[in-house]
PDB file of N, CA, C, O and CB in Angstrom:
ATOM      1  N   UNK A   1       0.853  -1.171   0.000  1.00  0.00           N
ATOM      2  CA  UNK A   1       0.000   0.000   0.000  1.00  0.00           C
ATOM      3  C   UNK A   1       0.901   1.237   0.000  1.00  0.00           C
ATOM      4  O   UNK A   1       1.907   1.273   0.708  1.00  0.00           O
ATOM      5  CB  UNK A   1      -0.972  -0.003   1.230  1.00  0.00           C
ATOM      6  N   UNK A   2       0.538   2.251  -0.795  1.00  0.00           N
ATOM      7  CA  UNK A   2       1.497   3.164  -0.875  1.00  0.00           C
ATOM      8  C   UNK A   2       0.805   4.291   0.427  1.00  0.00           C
ATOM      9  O   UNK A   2      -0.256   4.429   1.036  1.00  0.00           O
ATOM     10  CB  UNK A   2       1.671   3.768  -2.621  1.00  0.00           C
ATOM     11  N   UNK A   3       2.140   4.923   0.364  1.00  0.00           N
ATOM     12  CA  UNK A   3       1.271   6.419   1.413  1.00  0.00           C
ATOM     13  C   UNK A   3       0.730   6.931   1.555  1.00  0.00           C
ATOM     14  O   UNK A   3       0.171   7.032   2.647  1.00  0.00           O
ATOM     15  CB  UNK A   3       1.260   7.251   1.718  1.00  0.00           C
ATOM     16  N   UNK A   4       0.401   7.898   0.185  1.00  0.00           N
ATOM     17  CA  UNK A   4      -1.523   8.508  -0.111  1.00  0.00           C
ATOM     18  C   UNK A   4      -2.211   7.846  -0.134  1.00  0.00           C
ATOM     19  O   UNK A   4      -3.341   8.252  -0.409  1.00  0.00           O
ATOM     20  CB  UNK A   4      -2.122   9.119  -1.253  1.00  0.00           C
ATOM     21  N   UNK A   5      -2.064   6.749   0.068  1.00  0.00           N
ATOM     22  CA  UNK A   5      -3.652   5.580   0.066  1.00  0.00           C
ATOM     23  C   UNK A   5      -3.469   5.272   1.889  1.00  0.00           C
ATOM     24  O   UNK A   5      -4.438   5.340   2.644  1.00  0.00           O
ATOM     25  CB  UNK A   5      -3.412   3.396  -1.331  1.00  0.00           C
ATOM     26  N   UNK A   6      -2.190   4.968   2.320  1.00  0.00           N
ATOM     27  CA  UNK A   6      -2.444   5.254   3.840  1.00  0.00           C
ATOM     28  C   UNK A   6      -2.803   5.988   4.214  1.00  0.00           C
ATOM     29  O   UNK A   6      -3.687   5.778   5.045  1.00  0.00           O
ATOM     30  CB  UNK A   6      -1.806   5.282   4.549  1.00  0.00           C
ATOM     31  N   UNK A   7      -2.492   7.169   3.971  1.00  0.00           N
ATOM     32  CA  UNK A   7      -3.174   8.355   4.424  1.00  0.00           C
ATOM     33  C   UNK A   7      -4.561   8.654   4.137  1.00  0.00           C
ATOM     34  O   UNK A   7      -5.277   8.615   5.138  1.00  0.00           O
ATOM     35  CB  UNK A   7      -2.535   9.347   3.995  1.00  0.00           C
ATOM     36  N   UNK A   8      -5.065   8.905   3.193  1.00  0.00           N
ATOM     37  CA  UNK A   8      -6.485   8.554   3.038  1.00  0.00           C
ATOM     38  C   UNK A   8      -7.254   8.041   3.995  1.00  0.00           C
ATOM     39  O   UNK A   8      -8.083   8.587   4.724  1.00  0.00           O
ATOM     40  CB  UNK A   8      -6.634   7.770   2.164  1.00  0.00           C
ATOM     41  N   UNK A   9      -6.701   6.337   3.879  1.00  0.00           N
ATOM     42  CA  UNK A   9      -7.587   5.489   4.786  1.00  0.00           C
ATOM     43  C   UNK A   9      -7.339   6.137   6.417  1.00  0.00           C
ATOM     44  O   UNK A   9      -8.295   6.014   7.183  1.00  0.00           O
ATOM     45  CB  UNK A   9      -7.075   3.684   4.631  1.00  0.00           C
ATOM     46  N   UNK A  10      -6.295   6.699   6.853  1.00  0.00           N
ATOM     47  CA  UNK A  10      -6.231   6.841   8.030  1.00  0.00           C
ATOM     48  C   UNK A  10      -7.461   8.152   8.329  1.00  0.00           C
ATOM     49  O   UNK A  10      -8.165   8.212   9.337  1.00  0.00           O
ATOM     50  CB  UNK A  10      -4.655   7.069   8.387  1.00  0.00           C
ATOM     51  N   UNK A  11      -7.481   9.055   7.262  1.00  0.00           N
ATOM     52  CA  UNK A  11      -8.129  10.091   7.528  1.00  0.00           C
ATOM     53  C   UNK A  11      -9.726   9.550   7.582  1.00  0.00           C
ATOM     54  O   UNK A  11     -10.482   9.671   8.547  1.00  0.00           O
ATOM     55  CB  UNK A  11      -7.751  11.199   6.482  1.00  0.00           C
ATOM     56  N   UNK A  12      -9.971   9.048   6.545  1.00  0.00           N
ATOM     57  CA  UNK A  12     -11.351   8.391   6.373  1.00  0.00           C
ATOM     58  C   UNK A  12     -11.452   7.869   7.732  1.00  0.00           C
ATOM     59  O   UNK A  12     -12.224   8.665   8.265  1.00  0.00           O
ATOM     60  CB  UNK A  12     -11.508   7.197   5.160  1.00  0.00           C
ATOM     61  N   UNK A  13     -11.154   7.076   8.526  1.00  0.00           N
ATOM     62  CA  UNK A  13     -10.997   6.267   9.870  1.00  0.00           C
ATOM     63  C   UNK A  13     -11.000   7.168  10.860  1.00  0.00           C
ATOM     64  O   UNK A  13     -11.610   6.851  11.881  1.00  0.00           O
ATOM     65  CB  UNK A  13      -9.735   5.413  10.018  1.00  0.00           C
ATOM     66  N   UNK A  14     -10.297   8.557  10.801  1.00  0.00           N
ATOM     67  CA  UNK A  14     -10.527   9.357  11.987  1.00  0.00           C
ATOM     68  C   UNK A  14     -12.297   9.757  11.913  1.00  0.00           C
ATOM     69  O   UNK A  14     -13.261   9.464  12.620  1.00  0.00           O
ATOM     70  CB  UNK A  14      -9.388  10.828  11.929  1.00  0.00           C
ATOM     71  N   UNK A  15     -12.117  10.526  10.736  1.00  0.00           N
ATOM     72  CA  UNK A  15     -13.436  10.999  10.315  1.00  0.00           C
ATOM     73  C   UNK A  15     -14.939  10.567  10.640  1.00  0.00           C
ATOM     74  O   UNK A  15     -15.975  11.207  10.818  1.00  0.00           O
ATOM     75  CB  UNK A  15     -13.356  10.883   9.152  1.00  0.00           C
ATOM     76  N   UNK A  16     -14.503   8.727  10.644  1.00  0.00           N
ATOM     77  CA  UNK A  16     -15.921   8.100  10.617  1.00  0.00           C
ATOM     78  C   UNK A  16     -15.950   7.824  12.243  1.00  0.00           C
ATOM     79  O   UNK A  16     -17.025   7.444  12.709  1.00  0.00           O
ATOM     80  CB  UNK A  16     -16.112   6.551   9.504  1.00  0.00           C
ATOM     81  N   UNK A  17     -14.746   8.005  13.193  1.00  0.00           N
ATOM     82  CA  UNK A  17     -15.122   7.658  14.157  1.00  0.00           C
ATOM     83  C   UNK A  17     -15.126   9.152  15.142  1.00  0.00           C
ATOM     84  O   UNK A  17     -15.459   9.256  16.323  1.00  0.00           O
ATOM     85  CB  UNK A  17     -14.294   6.439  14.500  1.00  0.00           C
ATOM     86  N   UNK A  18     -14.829   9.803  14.573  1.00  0.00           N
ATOM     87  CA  UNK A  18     -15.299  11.593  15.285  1.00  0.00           C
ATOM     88  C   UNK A  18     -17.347  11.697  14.991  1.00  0.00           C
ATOM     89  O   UNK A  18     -18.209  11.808  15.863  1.00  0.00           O
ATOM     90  CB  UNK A  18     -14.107  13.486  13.740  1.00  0.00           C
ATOM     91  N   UNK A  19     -17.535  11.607  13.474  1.00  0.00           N
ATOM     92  CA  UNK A  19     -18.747  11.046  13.511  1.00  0.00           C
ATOM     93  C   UNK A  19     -19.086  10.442  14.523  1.00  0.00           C
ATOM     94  O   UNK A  19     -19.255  11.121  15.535  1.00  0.00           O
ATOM     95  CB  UNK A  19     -18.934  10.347  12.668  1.00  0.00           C
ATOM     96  N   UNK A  20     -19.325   8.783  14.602  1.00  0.00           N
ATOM     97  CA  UNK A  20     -20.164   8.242  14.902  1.00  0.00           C
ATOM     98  C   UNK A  20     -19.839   8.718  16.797  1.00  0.00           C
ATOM     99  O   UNK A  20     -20.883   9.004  17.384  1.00  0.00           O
ATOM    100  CB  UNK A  20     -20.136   6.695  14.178  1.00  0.00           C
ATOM    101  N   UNK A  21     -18.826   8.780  17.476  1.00  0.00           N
ATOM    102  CA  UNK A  21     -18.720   9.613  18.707  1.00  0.00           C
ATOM    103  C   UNK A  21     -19.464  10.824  19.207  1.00  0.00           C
ATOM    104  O   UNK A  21     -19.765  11.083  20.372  1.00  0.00           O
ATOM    105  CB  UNK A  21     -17.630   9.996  18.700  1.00  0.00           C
ATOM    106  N   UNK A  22     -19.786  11.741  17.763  1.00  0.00           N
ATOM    107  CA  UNK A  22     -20.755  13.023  18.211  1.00  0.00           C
ATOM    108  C   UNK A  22     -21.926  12.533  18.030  1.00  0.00           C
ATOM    109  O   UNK A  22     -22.871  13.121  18.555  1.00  0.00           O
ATOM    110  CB  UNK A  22     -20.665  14.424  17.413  1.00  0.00           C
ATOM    111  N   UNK A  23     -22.163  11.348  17.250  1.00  0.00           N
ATOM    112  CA  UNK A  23     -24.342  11.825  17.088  1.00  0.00           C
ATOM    113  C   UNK A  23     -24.735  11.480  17.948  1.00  0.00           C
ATOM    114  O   UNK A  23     -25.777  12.115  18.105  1.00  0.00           O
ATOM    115  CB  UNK A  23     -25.575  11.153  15.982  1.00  0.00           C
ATOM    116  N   UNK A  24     -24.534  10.436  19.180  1.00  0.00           N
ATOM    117  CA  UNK A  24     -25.155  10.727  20.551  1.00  0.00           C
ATOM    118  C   UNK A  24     -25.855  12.104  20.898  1.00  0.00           C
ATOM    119  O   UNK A  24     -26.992  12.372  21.287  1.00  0.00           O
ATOM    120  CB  UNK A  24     -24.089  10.580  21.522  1.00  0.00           C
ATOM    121  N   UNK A  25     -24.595  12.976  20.573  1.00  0.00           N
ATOM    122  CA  UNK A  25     -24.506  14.322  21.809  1.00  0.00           C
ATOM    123  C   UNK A  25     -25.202  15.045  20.855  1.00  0.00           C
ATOM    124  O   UNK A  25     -25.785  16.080  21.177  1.00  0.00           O
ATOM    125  CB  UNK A  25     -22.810  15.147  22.443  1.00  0.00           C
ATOM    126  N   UNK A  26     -25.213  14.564  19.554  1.00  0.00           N
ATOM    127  CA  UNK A  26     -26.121  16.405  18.512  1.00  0.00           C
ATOM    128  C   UNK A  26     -27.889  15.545  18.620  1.00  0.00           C
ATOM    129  O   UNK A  26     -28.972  16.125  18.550  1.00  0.00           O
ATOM    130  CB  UNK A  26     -25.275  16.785  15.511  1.00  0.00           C
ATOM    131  N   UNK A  27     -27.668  14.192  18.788  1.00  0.00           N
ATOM    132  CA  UNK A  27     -29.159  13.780  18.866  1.00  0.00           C
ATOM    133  C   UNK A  27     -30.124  14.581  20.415  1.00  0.00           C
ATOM    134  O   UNK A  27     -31.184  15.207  20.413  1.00  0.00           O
ATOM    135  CB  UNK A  27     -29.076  11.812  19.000  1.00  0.00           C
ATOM    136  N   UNK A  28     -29.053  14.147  21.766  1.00  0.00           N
ATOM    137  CA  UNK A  28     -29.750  14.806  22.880  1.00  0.00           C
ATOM    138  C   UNK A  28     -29.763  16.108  23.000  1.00  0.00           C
ATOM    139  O   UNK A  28     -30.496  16.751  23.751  1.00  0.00           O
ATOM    140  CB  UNK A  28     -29.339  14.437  23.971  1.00  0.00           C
ATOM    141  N   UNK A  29     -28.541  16.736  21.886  1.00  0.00           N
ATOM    142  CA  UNK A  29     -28.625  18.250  21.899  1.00  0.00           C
ATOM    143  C   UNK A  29     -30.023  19.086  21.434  1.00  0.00           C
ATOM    144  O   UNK A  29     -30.613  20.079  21.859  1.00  0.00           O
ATOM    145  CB  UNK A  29     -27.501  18.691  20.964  1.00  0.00           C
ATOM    146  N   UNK A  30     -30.254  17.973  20.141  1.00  0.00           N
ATOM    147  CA  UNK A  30     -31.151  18.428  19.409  1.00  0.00           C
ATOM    148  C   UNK A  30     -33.361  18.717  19.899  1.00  0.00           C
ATOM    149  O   UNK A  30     -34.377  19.319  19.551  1.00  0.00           O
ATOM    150  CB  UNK A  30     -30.719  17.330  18.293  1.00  0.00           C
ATOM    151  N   UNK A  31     -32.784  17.699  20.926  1.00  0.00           N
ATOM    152  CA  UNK A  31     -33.932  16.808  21.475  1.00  0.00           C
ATOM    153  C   UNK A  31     -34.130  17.785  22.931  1.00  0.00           C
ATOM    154  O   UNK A  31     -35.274  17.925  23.362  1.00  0.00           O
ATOM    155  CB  UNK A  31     -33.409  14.863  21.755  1.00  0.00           C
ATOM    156  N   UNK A  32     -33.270  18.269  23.462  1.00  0.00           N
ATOM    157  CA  UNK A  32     -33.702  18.966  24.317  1.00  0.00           C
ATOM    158  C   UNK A  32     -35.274  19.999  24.167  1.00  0.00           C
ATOM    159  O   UNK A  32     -35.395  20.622  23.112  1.00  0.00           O
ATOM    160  CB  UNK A  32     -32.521  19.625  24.504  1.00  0.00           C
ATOM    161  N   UNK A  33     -35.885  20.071  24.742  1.00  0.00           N
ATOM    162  CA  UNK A  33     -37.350  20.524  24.555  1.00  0.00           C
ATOM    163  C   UNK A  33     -37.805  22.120  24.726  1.00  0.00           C
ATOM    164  O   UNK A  33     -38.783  22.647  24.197  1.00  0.00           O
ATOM    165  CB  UNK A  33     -38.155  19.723  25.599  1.00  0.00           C
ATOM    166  N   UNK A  34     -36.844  22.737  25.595  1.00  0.00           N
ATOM    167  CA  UNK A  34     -36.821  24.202  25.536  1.00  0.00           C
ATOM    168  C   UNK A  34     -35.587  25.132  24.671  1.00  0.00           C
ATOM    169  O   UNK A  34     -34.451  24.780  24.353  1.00  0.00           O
ATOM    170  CB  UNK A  34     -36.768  24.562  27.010  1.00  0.00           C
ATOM    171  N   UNK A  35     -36.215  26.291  24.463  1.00  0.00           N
ATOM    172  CA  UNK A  35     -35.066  27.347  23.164  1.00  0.00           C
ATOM    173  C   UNK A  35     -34.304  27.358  24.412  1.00  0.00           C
ATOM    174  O   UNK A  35     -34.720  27.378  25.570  1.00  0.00           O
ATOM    175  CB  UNK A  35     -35.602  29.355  22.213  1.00  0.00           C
ATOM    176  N   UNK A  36     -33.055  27.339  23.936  1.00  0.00           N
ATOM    177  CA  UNK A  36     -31.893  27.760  24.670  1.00  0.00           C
ATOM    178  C   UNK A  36     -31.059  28.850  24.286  1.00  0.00           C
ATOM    179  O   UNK A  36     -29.966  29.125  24.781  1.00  0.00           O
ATOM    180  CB  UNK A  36     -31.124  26.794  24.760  1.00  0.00           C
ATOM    181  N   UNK A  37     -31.737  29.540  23.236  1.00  0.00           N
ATOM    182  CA  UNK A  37     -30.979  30.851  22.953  1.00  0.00           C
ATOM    183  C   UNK A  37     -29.969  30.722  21.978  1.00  0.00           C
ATOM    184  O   UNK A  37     -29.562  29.785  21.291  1.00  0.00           O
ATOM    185  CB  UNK A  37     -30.328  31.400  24.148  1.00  0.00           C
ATOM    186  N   UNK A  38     -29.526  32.505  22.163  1.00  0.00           N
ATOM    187  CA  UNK A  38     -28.214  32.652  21.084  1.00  0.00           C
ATOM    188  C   UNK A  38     -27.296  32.151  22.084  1.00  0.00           C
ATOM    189  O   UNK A  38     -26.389  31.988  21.269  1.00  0.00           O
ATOM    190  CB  UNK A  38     -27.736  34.347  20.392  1.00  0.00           C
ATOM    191  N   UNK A  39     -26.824  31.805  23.077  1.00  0.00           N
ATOM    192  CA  UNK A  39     -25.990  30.906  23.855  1.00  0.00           C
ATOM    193  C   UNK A  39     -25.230  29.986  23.795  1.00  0.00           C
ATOM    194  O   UNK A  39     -24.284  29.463  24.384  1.00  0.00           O
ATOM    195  CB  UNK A  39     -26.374  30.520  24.378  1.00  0.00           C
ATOM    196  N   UNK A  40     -26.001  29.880  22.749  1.00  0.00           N
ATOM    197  CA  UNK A  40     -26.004  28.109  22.562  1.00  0.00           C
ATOM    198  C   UNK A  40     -24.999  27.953  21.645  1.00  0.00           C
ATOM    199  O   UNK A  40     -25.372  27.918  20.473  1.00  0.00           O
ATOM    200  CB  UNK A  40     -27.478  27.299  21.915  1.00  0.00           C
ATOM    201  N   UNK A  41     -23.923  27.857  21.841  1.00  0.00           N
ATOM    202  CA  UNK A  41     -22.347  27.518  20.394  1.00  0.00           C
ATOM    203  C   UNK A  41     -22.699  27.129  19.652  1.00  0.00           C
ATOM    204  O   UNK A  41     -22.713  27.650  18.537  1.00  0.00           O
ATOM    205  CB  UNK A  41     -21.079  26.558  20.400  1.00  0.00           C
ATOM    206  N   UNK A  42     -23.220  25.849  19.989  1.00  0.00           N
ATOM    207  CA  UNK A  42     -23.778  24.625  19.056  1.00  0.00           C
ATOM    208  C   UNK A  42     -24.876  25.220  17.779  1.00  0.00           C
ATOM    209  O   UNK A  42     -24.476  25.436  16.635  1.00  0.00           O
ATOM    210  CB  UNK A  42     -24.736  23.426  20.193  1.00  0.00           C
ATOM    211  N   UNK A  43     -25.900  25.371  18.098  1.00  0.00           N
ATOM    212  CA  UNK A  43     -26.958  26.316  17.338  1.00  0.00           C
ATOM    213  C   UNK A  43     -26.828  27.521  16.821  1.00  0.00           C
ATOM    214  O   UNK A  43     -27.525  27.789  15.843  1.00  0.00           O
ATOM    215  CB  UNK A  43     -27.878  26.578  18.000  1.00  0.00           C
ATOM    216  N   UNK A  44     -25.789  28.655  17.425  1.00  0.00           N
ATOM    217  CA  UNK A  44     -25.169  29.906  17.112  1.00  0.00           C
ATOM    218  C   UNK A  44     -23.788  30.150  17.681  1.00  0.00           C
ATOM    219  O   UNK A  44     -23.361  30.649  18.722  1.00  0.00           O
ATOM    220  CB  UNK A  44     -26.022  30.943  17.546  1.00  0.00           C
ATOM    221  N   UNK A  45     -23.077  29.428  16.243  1.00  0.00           N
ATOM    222  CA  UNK A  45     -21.985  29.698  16.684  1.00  0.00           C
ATOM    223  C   UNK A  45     -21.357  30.549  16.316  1.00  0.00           C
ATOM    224  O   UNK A  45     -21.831  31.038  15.291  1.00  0.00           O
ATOM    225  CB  UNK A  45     -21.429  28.996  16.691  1.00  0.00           C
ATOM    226  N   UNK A  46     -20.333  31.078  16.700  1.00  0.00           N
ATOM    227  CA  UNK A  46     -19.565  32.555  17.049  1.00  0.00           C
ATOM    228  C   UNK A  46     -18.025  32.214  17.037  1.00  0.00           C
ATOM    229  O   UNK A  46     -17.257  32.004  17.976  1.00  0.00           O
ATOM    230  CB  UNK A  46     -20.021  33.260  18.730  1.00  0.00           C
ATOM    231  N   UNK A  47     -17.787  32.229  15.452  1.00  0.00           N
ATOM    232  CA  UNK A  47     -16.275  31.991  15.043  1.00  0.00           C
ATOM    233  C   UNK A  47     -15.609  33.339  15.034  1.00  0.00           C
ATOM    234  O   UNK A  47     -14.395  33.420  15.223  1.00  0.00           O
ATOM    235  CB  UNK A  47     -16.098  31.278  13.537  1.00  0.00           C
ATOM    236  N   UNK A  48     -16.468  34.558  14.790  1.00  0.00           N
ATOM    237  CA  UNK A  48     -15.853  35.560  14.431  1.00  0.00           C
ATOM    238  C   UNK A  48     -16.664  36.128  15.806  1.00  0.00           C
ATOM    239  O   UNK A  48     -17.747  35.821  16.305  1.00  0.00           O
ATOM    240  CB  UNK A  48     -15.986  36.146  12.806  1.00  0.00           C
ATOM    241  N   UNK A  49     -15.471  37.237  16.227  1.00  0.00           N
ATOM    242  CA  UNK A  49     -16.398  38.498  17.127  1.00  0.00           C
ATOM    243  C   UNK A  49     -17.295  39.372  16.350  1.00  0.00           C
ATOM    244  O   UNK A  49     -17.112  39.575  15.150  1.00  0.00           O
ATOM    245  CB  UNK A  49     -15.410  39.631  17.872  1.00  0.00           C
ATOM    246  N   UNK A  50     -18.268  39.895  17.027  1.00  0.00           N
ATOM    247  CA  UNK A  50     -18.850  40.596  16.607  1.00  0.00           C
ATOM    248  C   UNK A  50     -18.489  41.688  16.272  1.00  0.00           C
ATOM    249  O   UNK A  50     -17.979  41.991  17.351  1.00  0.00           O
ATOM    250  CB  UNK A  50     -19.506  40.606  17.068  1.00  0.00           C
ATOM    251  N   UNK A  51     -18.294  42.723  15.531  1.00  0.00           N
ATOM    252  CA  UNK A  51     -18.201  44.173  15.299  1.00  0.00           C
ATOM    253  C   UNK A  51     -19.085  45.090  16.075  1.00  0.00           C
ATOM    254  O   UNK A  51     -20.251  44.780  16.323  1.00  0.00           O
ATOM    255  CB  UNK A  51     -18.450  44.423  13.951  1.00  0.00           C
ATOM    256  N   UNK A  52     -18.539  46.242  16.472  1.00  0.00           N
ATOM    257  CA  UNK A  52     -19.900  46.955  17.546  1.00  0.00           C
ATOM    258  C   UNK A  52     -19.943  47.632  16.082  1.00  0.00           C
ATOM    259  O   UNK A  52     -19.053  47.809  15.251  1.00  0.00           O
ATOM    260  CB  UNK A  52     -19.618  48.182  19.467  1.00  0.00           C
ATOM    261  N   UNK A  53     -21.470  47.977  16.086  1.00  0.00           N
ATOM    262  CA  UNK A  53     -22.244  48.969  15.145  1.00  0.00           C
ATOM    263  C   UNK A  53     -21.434  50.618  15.547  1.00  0.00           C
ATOM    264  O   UNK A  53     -21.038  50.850  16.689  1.00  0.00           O
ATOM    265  CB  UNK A  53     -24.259  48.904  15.605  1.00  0.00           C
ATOM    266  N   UNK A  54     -21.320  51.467  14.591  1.00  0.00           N
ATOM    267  CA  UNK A  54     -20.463  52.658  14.650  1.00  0.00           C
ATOM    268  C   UNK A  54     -22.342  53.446  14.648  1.00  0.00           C
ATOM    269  O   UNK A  54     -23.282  53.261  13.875  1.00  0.00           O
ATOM    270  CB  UNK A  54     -18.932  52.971  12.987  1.00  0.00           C
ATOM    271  N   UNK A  55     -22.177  54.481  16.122  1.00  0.00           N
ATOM    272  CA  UNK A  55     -23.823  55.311  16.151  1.00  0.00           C
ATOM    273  C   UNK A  55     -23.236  56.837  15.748  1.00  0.00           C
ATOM    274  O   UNK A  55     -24.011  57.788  15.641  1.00  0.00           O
ATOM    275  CB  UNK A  55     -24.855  55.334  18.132  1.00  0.00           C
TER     276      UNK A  55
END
């Protein structure tokens, strides 16, 4: 097996098991029964800061 094909498969293999590790947590995330707001990372997430508006 050459290297880009190891590599591949290794990535594919992280990938499917970061998957199948989170859908537990996005299923009970999802399932929770009350809004939890802009709070919430998960639902609104906040990669960038906000800019304040110039008055």
């Amino acid at each position: 097996m050459s290297t880009p094909m190891y590599a591949v498969g290794v990535v594919l293999v992280l990938v499917t098991l970061v998957i199948a590790l989170a859908t537990p947590f996005v299923l009970v995330h999802y399932r929770i029964p009350y809004e939890h707001g802009p709070e919430c990372w998960w639902c609104h997430p906040h990669l960038l800061p906000r800019r304040r508006r110039a008055r």
